[in-house]
C-alpha angles and dihedrals in degrees: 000000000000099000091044095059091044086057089050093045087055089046088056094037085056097044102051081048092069088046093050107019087228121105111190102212113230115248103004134082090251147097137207115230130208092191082190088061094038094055097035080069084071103065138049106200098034134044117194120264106255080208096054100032080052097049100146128092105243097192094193090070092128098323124120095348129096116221116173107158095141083063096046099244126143128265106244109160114207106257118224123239102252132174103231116210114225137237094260086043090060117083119221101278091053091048095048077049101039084050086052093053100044083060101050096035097084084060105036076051095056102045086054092053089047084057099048087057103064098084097192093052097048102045082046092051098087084053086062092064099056148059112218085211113026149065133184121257092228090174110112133040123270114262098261098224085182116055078043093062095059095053122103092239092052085111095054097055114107129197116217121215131194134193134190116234138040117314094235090058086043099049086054085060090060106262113125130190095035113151120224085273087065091241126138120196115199134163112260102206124078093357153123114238122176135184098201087167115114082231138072109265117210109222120196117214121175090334092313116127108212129181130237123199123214125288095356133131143197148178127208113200134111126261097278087069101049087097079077094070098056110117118238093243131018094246079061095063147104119289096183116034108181117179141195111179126191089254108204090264129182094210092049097056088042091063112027098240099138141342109259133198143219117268096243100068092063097068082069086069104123087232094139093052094042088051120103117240095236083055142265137234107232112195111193127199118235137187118206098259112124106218087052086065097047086050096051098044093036100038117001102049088042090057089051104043103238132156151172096048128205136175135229139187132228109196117198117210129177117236091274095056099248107132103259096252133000110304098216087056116133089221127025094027109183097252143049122201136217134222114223122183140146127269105204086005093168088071089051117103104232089232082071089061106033085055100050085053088077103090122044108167125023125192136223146151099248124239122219129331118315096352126140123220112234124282103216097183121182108181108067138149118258147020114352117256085063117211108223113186124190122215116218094356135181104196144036125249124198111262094001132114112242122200135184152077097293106011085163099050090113092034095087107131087236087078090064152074134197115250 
């Protein structure tokens, strides 16, 4: 009886998982995460393309490891041989960061095996990677945002939107100044561009077509513009902040992949004054430098004013659930981690923070280069609706505010499908 009710239990576990894209893992403090599914909860026309979302080779699909979990045998992933370097070999920042990891590895450990264990989720994880009946379109260069944001005529460049339907029935869903075509045309750069329709928009830029998803906004400018998006009054304000700067990052540089900037320049972030009076969760994006660690929690959260600081893990596994690289490496460890604390904390009702302690490591298979799978986060400070911004985003999130240099980069329609 027992064992039957606990099969039943992970049934139901699985199958609210494709529903919701999250997995809570039994007996641990962490979740699995399907960022497809995450972000397809966003939009009503289109769903993301799994193929394009998924864009990395992961060479361990199948491929030298033995699963046999039908057949109830254990997940051992082949080691590498691998030279290990030694304690007196590490300088004084390793070892501050091989002291770190020591701590958090038992736990990292034990939220992997929980995974593992869960023998659904793990023979359904390769499905998660691929469309049965899509591929990606990769011809062509990505619009550089960037590049066209430096340019003298960036304030001449418009974004066209279109949306189906009258305008009338349009202009009830919150869009003004739509013609009868039910076309906007609004300038991109250093401006505030909303989709308040309950539907996905198409917007056409230099013959790109991007996605919108429903009731979100963003605003494309440098950091020399973010003072635009202060509220004019603090209950206005922002109730999630969630951040992912362009850390000063060796690997980064090295490809290309986007332009980064010193640390300093980010203690000039307007968090205080986005911040809503009755307080705001700020999540902030970290990379496993140490330094990086000594400036936020000496300088940057200071200047914020941010307290009560956690901290929270982000593992990183292949389709076949082995972790993306050796856990116990001195660089390219498996997993990044995230800073989370309080702005106006004192205004914050301690059920809000005892109930976001629940979870403490989430999972996922990650996405493209330096993107970061969706934080959906229910228990926040404040007024309900909650307001959530993103600092230097990538992407658009239904009923989130979206700020950077390039917050449509992956809104190109070649990321999506019609439903």
């Amino acid at each position: 009886m027992e064992v039957k009710m606990e099969i039943e239990t992970l049934s139901d576990e699985f199958s609210s998982f494709l529903d919701s894209g999250i997995y809570r893992l039994p007996g641990i403090k962490a979740v699995f995460l399907d960022p497809v599914r995450l972000l397809n909860l966003s939009y009503t026309r289109y769903s993301i393309s799994a193929s394009g979302y998924y864009c990395r080779t992961f060479d361990s699909l199948g491929k030298g490891r033995r699963t046999n979990i039908e057949a109830g045998d254990s997940y051992v992933p082949k080691k590498k041989k691998r030279k290990r370097r030694l304690p007196q070999d590490l300088n004084e920042q390793e070892l501050v960061a091989e002291k770190r990891h020591q701590d958090v590895r038992p736990f990292l450990l034990k939220a992997h095996e929980a995974l593992l264990g869960t023998t659904e989720l793990i023979l359904f994880l390769p499905n998660l990677v691929k469309d049965e009946k899509f591929s990606i379109d990769r011809r062509g260069l990505e619009q550089s945002f960037i590049e066209l944001g430096r340019v003298w005529q960036a304030p001449l460049y418009e974004i066209s939107m279109n949306i189906e339907g009258n305008s009338k029935e349009v202009q009830e869903e919150g869009l003004q100044h739509v013609d009868s075509s039910g076309r906007t045309v609004v300038p991109l750069f250093n401006n505030l561009i909303s989709n308040n329709a309950s539907i996905d928009v198409d917007a056409e830029f230099l013959n790109r077509t991007y996605i919108l998803p429903s009731k979100s906004c963003f605003h494309t400018s440098d950091l020399r513009q973010i003072h635009d998006l202060i509220p004019g009054s603090s209950d206005q304000g922002f109730n999630l902040i969630v951040i992912d700067p362009p850390w000063e990052n060796g690997s980064a540089y090295q490809k290309a992949v986007y332009p980064t900037l010193p640390n300093r320049y980010f203690l000039y972030l307007p968090i205080k004054q986005l911040a809503h009076t009755e307080g705001a969760l700020v999540v902030l994006w970290m990379t496993n430098r140490v330094k990086l660690r000594a400036f936020v929690e000496q300088e940057l959260f200071p200047a914020w004013g941010v307290t009560d600081i956690r901290t929270y893990y982000w593992l990183k596994i292949k389709p076949d659930g082995s972790l993306l690289s050796e856990l116990d490496l001195i660089h390219h460890k498996p997993y990044e981690y995230l800073l989370l604390g309080y702005v106006n904390k004192e205004k914050v009702g301690p059920h809000f923070i005892r109930n976001f302690q629940d979870i403490q490591i989430f999972i996922s298979i990650p996405g493209a280069y330096s993107r970061k799978p969706p934080l959906g986060i229910d228990h926040l400070p404040g007024p309900k609706p909650s307001r959530c911004i993103e600092l230097f985003a990538r992407e658009l999130v239904a009923e989130w505010t979206s700020w950077g240099n390039e917050p449509l980069c992956f809104q190109d329609s070649r990321y999506f499908m019609e439903r």
